[in-house]
CHARMM-style PDB file with segment names, atoms N, HN, CA, C and O in Angstrom:
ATOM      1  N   UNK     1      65.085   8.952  -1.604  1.00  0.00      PROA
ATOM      2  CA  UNK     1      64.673   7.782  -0.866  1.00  0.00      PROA
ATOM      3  C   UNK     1      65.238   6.527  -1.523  1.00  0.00      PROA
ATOM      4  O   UNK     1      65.107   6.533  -2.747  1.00  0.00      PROA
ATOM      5  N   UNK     2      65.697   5.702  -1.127  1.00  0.00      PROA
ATOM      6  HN  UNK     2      65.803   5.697  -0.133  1.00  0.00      PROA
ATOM      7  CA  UNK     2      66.089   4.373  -1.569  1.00  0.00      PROA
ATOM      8  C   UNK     2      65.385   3.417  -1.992  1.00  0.00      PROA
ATOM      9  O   UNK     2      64.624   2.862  -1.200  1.00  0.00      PROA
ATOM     10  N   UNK     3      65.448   3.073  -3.076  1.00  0.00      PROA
ATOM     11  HN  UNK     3      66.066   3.524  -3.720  1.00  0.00      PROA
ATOM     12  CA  UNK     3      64.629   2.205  -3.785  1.00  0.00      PROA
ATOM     13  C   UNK     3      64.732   0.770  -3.760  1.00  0.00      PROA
ATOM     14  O   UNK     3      65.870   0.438  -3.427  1.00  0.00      PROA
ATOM     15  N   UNK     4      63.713  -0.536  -4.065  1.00  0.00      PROA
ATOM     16  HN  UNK     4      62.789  -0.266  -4.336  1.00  0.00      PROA
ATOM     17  CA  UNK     4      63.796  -1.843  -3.646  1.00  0.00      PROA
ATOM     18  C   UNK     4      65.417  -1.954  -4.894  1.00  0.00      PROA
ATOM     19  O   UNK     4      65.704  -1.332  -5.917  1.00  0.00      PROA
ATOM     20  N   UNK     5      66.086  -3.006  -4.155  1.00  0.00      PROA
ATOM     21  HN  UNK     5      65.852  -3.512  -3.324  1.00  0.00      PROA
ATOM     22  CA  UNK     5      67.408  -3.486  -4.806  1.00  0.00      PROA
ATOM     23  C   UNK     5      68.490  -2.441  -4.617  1.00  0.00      PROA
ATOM     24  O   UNK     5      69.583  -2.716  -5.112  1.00  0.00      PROA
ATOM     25  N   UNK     6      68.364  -1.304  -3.989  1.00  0.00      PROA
ATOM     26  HN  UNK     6      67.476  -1.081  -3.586  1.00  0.00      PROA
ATOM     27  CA  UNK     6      69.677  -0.594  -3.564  1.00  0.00      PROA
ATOM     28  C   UNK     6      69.818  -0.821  -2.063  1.00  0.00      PROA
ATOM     29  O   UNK     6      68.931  -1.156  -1.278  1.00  0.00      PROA
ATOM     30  N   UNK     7      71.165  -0.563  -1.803  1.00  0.00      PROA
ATOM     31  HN  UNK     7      71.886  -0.291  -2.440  1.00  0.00      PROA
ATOM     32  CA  UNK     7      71.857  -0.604  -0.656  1.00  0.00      PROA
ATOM     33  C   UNK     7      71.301  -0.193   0.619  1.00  0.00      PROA
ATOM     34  O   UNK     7      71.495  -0.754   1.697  1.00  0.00      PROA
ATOM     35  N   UNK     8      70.361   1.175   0.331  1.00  0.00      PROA
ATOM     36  HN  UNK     8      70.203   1.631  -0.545  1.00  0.00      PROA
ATOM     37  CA  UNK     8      70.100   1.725   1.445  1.00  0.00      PROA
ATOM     38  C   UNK     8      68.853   1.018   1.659  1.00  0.00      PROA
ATOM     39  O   UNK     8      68.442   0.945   2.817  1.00  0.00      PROA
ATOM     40  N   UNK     9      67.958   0.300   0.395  1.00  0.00      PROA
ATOM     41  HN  UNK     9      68.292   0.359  -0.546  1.00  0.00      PROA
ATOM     42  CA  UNK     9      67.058   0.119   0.833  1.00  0.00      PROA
ATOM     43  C   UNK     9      67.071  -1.380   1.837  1.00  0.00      PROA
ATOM     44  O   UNK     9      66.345  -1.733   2.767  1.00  0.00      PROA
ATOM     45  N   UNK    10      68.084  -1.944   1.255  1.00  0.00      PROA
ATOM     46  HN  UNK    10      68.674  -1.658   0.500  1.00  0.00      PROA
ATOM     47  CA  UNK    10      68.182  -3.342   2.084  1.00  0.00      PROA
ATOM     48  C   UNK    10      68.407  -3.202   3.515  1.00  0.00      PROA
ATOM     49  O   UNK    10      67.898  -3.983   4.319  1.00  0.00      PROA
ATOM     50  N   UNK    11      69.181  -2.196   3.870  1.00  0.00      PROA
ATOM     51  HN  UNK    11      69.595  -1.562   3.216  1.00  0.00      PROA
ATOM     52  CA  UNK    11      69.107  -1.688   4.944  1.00  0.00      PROA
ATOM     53  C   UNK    11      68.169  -1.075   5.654  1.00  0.00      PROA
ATOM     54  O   UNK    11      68.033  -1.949   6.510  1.00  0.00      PROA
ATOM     55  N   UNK    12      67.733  -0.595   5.832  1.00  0.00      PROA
ATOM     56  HN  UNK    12      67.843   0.116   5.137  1.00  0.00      PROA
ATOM     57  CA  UNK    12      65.810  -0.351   6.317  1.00  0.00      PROA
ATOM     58  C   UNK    12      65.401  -1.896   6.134  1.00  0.00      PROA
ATOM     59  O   UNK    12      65.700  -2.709   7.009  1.00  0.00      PROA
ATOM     60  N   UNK    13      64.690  -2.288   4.941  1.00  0.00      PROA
ATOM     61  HN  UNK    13      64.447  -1.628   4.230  1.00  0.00      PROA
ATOM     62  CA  UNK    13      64.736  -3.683   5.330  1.00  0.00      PROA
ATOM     63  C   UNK    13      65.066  -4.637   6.555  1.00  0.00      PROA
ATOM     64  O   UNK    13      64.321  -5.087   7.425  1.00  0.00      PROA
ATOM     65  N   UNK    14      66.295  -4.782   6.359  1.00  0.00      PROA
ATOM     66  HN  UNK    14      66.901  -4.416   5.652  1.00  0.00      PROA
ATOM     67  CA  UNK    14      66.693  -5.527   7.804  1.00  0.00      PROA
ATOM     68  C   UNK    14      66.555  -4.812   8.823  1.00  0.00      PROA
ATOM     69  O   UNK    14      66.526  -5.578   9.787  1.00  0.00      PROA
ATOM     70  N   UNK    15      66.410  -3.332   9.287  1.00  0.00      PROA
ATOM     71  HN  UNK    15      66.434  -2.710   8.504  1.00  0.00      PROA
ATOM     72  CA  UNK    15      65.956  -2.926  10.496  1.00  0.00      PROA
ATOM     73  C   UNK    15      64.871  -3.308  10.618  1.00  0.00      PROA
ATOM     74  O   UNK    15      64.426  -3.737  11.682  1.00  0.00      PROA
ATOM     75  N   UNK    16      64.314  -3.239   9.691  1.00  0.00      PROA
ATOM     76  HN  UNK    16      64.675  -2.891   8.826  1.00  0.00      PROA
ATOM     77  CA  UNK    16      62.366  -3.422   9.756  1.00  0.00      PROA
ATOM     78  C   UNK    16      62.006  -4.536  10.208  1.00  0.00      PROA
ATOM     79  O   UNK    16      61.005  -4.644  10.917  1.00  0.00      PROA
ATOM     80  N   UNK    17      62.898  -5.726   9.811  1.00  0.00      PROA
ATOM     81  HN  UNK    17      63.710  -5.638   9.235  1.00  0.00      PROA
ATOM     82  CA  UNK    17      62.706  -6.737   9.556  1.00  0.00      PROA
ATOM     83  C   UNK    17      63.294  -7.437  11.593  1.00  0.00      PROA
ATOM     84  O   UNK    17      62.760  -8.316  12.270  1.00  0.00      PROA
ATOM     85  N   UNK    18      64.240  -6.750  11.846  1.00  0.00      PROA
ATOM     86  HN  UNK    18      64.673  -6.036  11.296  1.00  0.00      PROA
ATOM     87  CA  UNK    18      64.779  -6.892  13.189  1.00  0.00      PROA
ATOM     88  C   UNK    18      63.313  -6.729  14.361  1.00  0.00      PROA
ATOM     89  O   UNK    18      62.814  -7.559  15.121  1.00  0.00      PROA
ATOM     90  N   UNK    19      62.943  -5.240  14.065  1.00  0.00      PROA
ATOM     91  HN  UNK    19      63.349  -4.565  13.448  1.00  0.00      PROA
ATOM     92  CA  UNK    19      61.661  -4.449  14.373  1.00  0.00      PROA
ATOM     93  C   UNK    19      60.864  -5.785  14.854  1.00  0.00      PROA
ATOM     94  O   UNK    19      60.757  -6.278  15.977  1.00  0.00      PROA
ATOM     95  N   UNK    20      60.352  -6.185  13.608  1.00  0.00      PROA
ATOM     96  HN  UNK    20      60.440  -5.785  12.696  1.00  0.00      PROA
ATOM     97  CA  UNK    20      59.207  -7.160  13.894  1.00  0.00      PROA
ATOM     98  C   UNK    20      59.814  -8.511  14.243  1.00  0.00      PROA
ATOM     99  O   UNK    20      58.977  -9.388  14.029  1.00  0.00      PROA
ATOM    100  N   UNK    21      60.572  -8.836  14.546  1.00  0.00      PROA
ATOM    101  HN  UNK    21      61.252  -8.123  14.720  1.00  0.00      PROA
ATOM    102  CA  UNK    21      61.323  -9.851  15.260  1.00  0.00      PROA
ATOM    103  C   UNK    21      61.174 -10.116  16.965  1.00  0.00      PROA
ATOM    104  O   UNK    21      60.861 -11.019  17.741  1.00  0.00      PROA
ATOM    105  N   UNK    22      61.601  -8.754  16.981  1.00  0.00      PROA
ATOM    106  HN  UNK    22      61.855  -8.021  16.351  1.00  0.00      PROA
ATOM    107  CA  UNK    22      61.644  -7.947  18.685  1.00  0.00      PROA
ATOM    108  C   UNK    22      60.122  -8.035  19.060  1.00  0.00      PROA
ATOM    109  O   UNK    22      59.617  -8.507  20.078  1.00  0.00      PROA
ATOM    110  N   UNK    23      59.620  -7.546  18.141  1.00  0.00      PROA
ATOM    111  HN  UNK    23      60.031  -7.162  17.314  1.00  0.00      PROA
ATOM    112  CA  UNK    23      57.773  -7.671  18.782  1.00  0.00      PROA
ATOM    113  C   UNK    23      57.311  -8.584  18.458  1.00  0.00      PROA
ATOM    114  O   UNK    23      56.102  -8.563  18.228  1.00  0.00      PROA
ATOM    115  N   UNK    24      58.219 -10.058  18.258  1.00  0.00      PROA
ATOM    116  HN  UNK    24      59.201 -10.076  18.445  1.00  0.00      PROA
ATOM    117  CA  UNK    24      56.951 -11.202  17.691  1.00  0.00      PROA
ATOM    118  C   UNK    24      56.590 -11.583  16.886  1.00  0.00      PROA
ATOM    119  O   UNK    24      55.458 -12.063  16.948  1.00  0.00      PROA
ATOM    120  N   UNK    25      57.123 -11.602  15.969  1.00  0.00      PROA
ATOM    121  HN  UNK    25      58.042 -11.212  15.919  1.00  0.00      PROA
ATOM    122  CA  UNK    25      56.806 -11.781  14.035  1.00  0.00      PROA
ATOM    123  C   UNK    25      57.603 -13.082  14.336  1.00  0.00      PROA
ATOM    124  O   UNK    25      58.565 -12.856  15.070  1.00  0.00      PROA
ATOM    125  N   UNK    26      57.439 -14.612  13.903  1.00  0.00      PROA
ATOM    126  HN  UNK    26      56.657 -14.795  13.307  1.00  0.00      PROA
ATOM    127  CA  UNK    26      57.870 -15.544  14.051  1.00  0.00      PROA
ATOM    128  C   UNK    26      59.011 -14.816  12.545  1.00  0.00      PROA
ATOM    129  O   UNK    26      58.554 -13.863  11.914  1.00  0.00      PROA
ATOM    130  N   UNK    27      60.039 -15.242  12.260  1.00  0.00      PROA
ATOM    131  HN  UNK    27      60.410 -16.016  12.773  1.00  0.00      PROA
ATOM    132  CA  UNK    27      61.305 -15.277  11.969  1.00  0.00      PROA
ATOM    133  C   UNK    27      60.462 -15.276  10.342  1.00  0.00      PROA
ATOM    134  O   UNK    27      60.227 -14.303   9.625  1.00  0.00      PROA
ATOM    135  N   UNK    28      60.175 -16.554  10.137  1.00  0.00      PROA
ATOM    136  HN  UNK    28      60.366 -17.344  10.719  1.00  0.00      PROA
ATOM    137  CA  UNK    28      59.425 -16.705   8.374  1.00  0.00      PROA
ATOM    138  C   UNK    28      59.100 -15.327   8.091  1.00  0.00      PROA
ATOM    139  O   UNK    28      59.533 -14.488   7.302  1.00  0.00      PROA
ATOM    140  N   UNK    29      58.494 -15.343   8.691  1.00  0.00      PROA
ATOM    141  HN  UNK    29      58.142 -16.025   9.332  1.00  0.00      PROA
ATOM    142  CA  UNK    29      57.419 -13.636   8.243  1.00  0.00      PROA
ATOM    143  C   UNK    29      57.663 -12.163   8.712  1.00  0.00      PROA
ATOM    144  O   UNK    29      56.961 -11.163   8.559  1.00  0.00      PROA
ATOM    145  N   UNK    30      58.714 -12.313   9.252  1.00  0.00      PROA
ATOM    146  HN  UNK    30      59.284 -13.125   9.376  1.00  0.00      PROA
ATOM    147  CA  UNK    30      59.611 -11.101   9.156  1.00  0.00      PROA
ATOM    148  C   UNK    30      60.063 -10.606   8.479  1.00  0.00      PROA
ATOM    149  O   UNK    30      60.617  -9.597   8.915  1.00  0.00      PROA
ATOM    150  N   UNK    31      60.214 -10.865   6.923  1.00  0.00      PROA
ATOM    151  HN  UNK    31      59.765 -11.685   6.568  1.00  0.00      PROA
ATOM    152  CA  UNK    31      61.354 -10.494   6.215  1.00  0.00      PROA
ATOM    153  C   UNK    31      60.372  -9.938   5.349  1.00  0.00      PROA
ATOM    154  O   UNK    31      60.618  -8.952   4.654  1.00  0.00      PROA
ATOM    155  N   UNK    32      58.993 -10.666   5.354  1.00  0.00      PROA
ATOM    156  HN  UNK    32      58.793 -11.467   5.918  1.00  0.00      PROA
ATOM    157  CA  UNK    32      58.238 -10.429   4.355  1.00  0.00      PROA
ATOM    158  C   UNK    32      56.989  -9.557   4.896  1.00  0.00      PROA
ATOM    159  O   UNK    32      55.965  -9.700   4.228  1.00  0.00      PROA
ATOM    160  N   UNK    33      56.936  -8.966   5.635  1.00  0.00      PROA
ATOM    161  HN  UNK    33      57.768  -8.849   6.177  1.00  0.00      PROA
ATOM    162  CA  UNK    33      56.529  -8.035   6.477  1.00  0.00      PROA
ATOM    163  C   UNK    33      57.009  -6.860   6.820  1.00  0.00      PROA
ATOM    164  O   UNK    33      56.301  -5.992   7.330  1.00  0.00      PROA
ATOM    165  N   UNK    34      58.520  -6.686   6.521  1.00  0.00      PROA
ATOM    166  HN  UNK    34      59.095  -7.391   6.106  1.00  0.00      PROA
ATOM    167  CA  UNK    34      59.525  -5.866   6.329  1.00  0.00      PROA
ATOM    168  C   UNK    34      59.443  -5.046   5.177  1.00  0.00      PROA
ATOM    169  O   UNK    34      59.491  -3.846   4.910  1.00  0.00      PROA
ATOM    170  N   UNK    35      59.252  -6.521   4.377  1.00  0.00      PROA
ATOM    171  HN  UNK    35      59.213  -7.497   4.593  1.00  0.00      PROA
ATOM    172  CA  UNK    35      59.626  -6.009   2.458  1.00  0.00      PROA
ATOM    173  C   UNK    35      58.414  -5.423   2.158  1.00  0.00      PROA
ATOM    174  O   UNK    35      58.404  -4.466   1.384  1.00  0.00      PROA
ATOM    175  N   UNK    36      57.427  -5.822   2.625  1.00  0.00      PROA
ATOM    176  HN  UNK    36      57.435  -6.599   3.254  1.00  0.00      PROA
ATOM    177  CA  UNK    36      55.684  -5.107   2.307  1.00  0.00      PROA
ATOM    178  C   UNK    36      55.561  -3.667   2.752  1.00  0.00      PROA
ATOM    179  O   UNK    36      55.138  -2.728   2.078  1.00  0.00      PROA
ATOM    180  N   UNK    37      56.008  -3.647   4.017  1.00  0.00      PROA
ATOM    181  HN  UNK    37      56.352  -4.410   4.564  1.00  0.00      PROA
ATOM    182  CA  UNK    37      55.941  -2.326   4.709  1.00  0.00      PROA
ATOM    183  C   UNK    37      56.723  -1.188   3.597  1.00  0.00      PROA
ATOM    184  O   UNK    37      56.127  -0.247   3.073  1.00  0.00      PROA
ATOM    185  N   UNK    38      57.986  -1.477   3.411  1.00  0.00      PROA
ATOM    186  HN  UNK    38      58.470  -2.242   3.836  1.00  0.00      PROA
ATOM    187  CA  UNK    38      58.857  -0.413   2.409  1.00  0.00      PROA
ATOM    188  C   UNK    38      57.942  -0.711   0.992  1.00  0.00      PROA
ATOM    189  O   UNK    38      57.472   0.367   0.629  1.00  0.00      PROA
ATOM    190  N   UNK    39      57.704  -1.360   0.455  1.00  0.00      PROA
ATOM    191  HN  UNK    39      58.086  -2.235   0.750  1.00  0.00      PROA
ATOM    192  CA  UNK    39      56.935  -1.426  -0.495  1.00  0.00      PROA
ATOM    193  C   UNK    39      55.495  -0.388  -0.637  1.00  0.00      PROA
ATOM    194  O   UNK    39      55.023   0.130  -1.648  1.00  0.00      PROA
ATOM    195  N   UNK    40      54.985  -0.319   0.932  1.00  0.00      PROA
ATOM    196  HN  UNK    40      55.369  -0.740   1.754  1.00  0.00      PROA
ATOM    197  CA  UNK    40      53.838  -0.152   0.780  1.00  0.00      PROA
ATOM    198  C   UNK    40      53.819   1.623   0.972  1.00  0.00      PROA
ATOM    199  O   UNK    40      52.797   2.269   0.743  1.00  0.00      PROA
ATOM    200  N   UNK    41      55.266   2.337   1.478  1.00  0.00      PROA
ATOM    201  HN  UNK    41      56.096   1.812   1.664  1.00  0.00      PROA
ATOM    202  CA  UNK    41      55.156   3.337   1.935  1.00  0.00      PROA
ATOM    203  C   UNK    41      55.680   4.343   0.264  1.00  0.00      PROA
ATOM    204  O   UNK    41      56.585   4.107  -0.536  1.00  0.00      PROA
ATOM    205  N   UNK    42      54.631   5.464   0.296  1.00  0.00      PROA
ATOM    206  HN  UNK    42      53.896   5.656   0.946  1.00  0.00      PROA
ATOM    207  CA  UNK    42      55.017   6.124  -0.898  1.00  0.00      PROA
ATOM    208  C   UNK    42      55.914   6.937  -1.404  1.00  0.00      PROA
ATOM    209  O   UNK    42      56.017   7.325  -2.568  1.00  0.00      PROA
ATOM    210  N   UNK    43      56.710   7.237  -0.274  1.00  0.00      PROA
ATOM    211  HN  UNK    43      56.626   6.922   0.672  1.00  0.00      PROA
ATOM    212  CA  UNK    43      58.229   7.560   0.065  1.00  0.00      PROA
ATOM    213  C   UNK    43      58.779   7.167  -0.723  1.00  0.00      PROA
ATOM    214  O   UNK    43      59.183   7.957  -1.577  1.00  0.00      PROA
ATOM    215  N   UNK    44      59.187   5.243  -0.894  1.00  0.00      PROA
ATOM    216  HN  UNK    44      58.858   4.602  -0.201  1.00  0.00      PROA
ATOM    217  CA  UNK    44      59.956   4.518  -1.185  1.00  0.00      PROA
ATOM    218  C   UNK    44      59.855   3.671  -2.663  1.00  0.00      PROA
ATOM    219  O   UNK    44      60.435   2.629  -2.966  1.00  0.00      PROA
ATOM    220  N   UNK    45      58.738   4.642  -3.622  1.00  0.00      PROA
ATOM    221  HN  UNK    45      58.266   5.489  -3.375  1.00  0.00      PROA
ATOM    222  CA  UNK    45      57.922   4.487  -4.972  1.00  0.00      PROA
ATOM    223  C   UNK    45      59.391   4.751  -5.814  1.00  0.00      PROA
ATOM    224  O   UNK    45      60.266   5.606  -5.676  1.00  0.00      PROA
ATOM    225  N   UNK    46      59.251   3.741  -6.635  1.00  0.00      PROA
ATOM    226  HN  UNK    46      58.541   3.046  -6.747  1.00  0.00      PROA
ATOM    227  CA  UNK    46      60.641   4.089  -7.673  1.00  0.00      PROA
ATOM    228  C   UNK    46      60.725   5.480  -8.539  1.00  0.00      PROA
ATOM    229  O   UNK    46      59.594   5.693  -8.974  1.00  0.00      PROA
ATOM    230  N   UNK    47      61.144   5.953  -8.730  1.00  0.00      PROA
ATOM    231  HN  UNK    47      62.063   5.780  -8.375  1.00  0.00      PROA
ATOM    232  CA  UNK    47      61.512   7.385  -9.779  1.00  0.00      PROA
ATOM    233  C   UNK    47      61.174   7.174 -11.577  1.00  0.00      PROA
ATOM    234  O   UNK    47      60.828   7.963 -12.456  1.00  0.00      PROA
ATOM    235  N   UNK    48      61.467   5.746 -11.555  1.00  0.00      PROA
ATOM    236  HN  UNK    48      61.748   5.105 -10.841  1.00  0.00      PROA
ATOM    237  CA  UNK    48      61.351   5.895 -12.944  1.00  0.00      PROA
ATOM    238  C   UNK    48      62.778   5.348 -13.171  1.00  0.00      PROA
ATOM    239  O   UNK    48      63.612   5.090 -12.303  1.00  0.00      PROA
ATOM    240  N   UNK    49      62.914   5.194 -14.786  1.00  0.00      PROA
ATOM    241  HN  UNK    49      62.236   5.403 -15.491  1.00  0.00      PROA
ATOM    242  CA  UNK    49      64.632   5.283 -15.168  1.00  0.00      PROA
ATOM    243  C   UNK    49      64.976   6.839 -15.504  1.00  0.00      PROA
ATOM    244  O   UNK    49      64.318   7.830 -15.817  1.00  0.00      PROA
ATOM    245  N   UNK    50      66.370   6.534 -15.271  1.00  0.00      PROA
ATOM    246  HN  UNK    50      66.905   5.728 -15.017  1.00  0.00      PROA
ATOM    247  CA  UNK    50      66.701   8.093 -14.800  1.00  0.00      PROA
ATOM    248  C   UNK    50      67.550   8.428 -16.392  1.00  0.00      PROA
ATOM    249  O   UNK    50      67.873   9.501 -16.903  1.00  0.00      PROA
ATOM    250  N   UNK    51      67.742   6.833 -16.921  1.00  0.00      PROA
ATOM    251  HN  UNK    51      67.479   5.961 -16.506  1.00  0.00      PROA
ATOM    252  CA  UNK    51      68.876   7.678 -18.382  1.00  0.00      PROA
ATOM    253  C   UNK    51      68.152   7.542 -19.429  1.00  0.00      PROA
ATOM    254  O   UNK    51      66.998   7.180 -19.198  1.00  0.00      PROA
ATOM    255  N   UNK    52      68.491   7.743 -20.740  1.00  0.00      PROA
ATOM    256  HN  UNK    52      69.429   8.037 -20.928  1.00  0.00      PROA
ATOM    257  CA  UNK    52      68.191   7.035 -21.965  1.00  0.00      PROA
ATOM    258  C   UNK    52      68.227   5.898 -21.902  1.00  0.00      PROA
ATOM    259  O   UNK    52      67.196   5.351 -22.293  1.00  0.00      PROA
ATOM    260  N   UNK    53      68.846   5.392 -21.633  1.00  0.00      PROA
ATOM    261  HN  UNK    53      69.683   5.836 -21.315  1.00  0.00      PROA
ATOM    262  CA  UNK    53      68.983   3.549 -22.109  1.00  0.00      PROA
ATOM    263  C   UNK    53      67.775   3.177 -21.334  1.00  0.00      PROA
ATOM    264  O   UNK    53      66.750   2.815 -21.911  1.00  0.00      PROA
ATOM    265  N   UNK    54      67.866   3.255 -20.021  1.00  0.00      PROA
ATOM    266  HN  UNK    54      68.699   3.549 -19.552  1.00  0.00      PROA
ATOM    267  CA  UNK    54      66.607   2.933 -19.405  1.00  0.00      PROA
ATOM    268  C   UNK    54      65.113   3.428 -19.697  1.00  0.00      PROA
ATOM    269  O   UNK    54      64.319   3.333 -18.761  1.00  0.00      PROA
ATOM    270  N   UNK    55      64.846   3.737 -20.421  1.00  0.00      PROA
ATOM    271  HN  UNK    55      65.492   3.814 -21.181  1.00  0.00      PROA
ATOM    272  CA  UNK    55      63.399   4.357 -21.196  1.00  0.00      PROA
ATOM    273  C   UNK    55      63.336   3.230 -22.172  1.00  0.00      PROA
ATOM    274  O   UNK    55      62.245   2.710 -22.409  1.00  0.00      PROA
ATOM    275  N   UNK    56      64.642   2.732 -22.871  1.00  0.00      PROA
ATOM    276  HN  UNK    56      65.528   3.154 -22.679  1.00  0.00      PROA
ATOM    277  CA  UNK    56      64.426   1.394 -23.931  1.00  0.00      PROA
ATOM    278  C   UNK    56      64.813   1.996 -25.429  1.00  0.00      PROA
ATOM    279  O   UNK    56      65.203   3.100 -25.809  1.00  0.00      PROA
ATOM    280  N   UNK    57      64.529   0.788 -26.074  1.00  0.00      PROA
ATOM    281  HN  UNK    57      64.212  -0.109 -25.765  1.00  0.00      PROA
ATOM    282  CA  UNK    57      64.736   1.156 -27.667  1.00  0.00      PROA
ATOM    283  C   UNK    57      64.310   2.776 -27.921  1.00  0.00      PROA
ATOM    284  O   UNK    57      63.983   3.354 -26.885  1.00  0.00      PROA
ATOM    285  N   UNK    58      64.281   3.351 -28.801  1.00  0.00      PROA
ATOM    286  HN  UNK    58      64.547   2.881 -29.643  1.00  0.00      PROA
ATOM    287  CA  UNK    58      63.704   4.893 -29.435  1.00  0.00      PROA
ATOM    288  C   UNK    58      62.866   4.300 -30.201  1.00  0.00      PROA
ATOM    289  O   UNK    58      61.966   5.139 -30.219  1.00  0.00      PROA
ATOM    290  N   UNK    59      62.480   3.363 -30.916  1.00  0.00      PROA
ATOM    291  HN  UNK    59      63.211   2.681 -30.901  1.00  0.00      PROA
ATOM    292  CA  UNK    59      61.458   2.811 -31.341  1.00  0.00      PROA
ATOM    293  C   UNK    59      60.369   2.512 -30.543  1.00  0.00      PROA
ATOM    294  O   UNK    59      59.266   2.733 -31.043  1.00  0.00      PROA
ATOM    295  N   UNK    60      60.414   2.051 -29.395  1.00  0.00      PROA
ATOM    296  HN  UNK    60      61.310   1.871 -28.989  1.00  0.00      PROA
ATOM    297  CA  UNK    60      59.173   1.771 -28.689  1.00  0.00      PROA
ATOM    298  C   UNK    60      58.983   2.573 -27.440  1.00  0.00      PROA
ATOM    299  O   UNK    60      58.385   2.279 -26.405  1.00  0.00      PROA
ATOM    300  N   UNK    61      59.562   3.535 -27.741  1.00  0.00      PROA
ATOM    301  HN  UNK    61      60.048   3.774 -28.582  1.00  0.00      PROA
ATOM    302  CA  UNK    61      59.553   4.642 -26.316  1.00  0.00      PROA
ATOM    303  C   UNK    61      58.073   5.011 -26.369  1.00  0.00      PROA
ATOM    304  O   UNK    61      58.172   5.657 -27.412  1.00  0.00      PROA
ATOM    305  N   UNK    62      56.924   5.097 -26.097  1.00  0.00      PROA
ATOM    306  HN  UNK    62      56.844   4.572 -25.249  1.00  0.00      PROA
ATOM    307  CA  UNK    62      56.064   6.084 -26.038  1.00  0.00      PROA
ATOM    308  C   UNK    62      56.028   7.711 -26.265  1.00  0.00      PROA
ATOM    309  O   UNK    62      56.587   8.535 -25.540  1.00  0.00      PROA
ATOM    310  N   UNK    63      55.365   7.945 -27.257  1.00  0.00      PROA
ATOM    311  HN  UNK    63      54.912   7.276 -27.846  1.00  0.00      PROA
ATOM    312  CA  UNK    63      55.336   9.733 -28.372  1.00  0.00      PROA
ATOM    313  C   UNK    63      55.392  10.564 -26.421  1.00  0.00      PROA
ATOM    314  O   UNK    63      54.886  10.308 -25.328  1.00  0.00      PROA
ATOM    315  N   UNK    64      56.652  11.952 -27.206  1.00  0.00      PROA
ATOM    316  HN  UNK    64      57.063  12.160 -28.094  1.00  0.00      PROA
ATOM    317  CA  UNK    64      56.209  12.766 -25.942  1.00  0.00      PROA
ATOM    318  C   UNK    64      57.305  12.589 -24.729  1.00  0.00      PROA
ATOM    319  O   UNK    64      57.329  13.297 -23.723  1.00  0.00      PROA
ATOM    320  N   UNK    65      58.356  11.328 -25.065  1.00  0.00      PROA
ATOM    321  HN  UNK    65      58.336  10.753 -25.882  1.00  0.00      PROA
ATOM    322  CA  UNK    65      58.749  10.940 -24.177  1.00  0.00      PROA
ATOM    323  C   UNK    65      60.414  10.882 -24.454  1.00  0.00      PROA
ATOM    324  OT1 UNK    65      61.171  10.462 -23.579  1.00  0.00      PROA
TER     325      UNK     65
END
């Protein structure tokens, strides 16, 4: 699933965001009605970091991890 700040997700986004346009969402609050919706669906929950670097220092990683 595509996560907030990738490609695919911006895309859904702006459909979403079209979506509630078409039915009446004054323009302001479209985008942010869009961004809530993908936010809110658990589909679209980030993974985590996927490498080493992204976990952080080895010093402050959390034991186990």
């Amino acid at each position: 699933m595509p996560e907030p700040g990738s490609k695919d997700y911006d895309k859904q986004r702006a459909r979403r965001r079209k979506e509630a346009e078409r039915s009446g969402v004054p323009d302001r609050h479209a985008n942010e009605e869009a961004n809530e919706s993908l936010q809110q669906d658990p589909r679209r929950r980030s993974s985590g970091p996927r490498t080493e670097r992204g976990r952080g220092p080895k010093g402050e990683r959390p034991e186990g991890g």
